[in-house]
C-alpha positions as CSV (number, residue, x, y, z in Angstrom):
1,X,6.9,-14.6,14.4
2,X,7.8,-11.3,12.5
3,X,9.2,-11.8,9.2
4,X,12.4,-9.5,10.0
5,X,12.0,-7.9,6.2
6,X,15.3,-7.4,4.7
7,X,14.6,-3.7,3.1
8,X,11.9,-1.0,3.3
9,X,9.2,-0.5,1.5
10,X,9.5,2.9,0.2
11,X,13.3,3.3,-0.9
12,X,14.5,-0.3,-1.1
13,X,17.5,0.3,1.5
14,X,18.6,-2.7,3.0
15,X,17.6,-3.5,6.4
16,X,19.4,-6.2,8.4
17,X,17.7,-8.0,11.2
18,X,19.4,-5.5,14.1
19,X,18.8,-2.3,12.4
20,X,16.5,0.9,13.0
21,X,13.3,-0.1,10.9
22,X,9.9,0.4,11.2
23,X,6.7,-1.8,11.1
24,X,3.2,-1.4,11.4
25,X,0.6,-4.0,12.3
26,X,0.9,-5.6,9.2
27,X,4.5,-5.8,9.4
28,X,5.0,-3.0,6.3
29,X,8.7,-2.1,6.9
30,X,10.1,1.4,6.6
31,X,13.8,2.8,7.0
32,X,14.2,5.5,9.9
33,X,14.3,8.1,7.1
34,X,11.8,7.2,5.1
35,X,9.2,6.6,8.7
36,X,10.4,10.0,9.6
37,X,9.0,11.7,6.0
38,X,6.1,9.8,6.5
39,X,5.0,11.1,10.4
40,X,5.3,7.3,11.5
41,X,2.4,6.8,9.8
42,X,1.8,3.7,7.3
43,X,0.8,4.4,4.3
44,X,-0.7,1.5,3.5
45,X,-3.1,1.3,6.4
46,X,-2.8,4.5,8.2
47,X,-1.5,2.6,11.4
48,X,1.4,3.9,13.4
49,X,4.8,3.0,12.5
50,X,6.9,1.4,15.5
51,X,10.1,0.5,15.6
52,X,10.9,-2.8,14.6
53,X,12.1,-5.5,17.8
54,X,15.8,-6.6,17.0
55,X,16.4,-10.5,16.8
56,X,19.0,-11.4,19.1
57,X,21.9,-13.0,17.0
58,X,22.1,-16.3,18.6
59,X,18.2,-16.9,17.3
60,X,19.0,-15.8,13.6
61,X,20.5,-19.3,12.3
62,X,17.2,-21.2,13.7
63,X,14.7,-18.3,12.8
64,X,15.9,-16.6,9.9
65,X,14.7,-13.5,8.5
66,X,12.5,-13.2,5.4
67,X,14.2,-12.8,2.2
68,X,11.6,-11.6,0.2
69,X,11.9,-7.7,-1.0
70,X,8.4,-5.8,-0.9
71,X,9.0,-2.0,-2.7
72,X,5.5,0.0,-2.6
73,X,5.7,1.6,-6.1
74,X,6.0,5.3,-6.9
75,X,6.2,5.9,-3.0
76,X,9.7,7.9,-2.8
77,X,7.7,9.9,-5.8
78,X,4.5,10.6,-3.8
79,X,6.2,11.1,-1.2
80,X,8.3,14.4,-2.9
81,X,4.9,15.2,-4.5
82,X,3.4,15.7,-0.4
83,X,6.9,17.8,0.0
84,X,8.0,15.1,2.3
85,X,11.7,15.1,1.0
């Protein structure tokens, strides 16, 4: 089951279950901004980023989703270092 991460990785925005995110394979989650400054690319692991599924409401009580942040550091400053601001 995805873990439904509750911000993305680069610039920490939050990112409730139904909105626009971005995953790779290894679930690595990305705002629609920061996916866009990337080319839907991960930088983690070079996969493609896809939009996220949406959890329909009704399933969120009895699969809830993760609560754990995870912030790559420095990546909003490589990032504007690649001129991808």
């Amino acid at each position: 089951m995805l873990e439904l991460r509750p911000g993305c990785e680069c610039c920490d925005v939050d990112l409730p279950p139904a909105s626009l995110a971005f995953i790779c394979t290894f679930e690595c989650t990305w705002c629609a901004s920061c996916a866009e400054r990337m080319g839907h690319e991960c930088p983690n692991c070079g996969g493609d980023l896809v939009r996220r599924p949406v959890r329909p409401a009704r399933l969120l009580a009895a699969n809830p989703p993760s609560t754990i942040r995870v912030v790559a550091p420095g990546c909003a400053a490589r990032l504007a270092s690649a001129g991808r601001t």
